[in-house]
C-alpha positions in Angstrom: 104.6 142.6 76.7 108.4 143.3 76.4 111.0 143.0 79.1 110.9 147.0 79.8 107.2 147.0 80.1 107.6 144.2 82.9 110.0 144.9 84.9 109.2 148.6 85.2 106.0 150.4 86.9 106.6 147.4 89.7 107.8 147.6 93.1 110.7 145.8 94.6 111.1 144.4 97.7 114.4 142.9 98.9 114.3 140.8 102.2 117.8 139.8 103.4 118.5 136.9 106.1 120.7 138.2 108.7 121.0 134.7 110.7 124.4 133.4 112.3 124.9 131.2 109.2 125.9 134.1 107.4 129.0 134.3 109.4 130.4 131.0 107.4 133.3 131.7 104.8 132.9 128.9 102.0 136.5 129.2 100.9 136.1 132.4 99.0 137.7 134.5 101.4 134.7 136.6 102.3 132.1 135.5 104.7 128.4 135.0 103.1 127.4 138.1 104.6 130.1 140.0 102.8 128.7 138.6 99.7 125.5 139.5 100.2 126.0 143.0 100.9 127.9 143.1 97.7 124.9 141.5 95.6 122.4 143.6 97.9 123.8 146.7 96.4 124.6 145.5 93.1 120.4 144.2 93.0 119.4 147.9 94.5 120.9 149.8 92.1 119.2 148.0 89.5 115.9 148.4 91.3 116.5 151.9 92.1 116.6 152.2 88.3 113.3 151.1 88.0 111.4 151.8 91.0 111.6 155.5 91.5 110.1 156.0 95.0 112.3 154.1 96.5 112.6 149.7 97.6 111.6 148.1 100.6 114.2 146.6 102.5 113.5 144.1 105.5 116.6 142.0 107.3 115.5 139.4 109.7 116.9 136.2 111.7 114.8 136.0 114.6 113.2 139.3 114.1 112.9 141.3 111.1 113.0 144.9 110.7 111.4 146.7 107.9 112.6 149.7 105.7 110.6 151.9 103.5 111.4 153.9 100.5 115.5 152.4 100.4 117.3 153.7 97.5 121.0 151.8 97.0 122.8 153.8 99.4 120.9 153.8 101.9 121.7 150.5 101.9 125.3 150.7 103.4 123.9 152.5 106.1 121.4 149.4 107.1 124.3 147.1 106.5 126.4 149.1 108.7 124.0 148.7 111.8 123.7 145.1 111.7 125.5 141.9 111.6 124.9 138.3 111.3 123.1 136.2 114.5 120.2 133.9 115.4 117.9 132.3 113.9 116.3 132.1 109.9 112.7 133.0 110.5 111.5 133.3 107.2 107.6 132.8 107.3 107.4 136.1 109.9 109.4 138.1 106.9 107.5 136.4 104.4 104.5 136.8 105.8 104.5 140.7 106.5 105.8 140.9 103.3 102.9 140.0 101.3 100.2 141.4 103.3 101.7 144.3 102.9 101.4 143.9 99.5 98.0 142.7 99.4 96.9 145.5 102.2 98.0 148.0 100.0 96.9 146.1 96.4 93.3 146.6 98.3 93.9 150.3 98.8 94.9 151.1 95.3 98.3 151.9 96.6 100.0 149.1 94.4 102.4 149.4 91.0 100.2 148.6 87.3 102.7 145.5 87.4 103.0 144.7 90.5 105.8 144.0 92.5 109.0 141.7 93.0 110.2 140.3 96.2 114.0 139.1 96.1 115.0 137.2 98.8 118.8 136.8 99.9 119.4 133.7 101.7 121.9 131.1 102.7 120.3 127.8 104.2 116.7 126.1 104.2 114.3 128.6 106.6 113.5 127.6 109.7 110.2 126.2 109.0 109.9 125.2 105.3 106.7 123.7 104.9 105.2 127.1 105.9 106.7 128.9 103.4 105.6 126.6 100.8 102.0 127.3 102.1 102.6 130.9 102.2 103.3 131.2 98.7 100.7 128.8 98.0 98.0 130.8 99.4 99.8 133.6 97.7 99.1 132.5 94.3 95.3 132.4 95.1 95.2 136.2 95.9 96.4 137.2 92.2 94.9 137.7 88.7 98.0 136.5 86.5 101.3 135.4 87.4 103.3 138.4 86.5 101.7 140.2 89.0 103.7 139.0 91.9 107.6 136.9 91.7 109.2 135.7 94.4 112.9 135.4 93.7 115.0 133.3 95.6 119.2 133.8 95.6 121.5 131.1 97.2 124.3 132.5 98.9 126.9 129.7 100.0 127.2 126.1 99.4 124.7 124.5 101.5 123.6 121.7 99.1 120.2 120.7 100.7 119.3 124.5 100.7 119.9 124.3 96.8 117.9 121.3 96.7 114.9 122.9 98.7 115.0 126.0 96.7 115.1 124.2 93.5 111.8 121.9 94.7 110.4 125.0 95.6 110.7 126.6 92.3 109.9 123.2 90.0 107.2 121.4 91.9 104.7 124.7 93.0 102.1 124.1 91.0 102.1 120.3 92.1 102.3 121.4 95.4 98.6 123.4 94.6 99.6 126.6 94.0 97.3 128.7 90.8 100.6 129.9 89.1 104.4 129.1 89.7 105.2 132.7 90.8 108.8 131.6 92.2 112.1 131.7 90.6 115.3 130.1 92.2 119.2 130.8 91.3 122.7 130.5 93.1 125.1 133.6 93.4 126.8 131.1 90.7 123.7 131.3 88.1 123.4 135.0 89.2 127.3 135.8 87.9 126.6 134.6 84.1 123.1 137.0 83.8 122.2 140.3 83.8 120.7 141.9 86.5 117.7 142.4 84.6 117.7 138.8 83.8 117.7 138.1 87.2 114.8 140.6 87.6 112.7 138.9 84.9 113.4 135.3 86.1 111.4 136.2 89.1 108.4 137.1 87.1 108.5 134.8 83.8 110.9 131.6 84.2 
């Protein structure tokens, strides 16, 4: 199967952290919020590309809010309306996220390839163990490892969250899951690839 054939015929689901974190400017003169907005629309265009009926889009911190059928402009509206405070609960996100997925892979309502979740984040989520289990359990629900990629981007300089991220993506399948279905890369990494490569990371690295 060729790159095309991969990355198209697949939904995309972006989930963005929103927490107070975000506020932190790491030198560059923008805050990481301002940075993600900019790789949030540079991400959906690419997606819009491919998925014609529109992305998912959820932000979260304490609470997450969920949008359906996002194209990439819509996208300046929803950053418009919020801004950076509380807390990073990622396993409520995470967790809606795929069983929505799974809830509609049961109904027939899912993509031939499946889908792509891309999640935007500065700093180690607020409980990490449970996302490793999350995933974990994830990788039980599939029939091949294409079928679903997790994509983790780094925004910022927190080094323990690049550490964390980078166990997460190395040591799944230690860790018990059926197939290593995430892929983990700093804005840095992201700046020297494609944003297809970034796409197909998720799904094959």
């Amino acid at each position: 199967m060729n790159i095309n054939e991969i990355v198209n015929d697949r939904d995309y689901t972006l989930i963005i952290d929103k927490s107070s974190s975000l506020n932190t400017d790491d030198g560059t003169g923008k805050t990481r919020w301002q940075i993600a907005q900019e790789s949030t629309f540079a991400l959906a265009k690419q997606c819009d590309e491919l998925d014609y009926d529109g992305i998912t889009i959820y932000l979260y911190s304490g609470r997450f809010r969920r949008y359906d059928n996002v194209n990439a402009e819509k996208i300046k509206e929803i950053y418009a309306l919020n801004e950076p405070m509380g807390k990073s609960d990622l396993k409520s996100v995470l967790q809606d996220a795929l069983d929505n997925y799974f809830q509609r892979k049961a109904e027939g309502k899912t993509k031939p390839n499946g889908e792509t979740m891309i999640i935007i984040t500065d700093g180690i989520p607020d409980e990490p163990k449970e996302i490793i289990k999350l995933i974990i359990d994830a990788t039980y629900k599939i029939e091949k490892d294409e079928e679903l990629g997790i994509s983790f981007i780094q925004i910022g300089k927190d080094r323990k969250a690049t550490e964390y991220f980078k166990a997460l993506d190395d040591l799944l399948e230690e860790a018990g899951a059926k197939f290593d279905i995430v892929d983990t890369i700093t804005l840095d990494d992201m700046q020297q690839m494609s944003l297809s490569q970034v796409l197909l990371n998720a799904l094959i690295d």
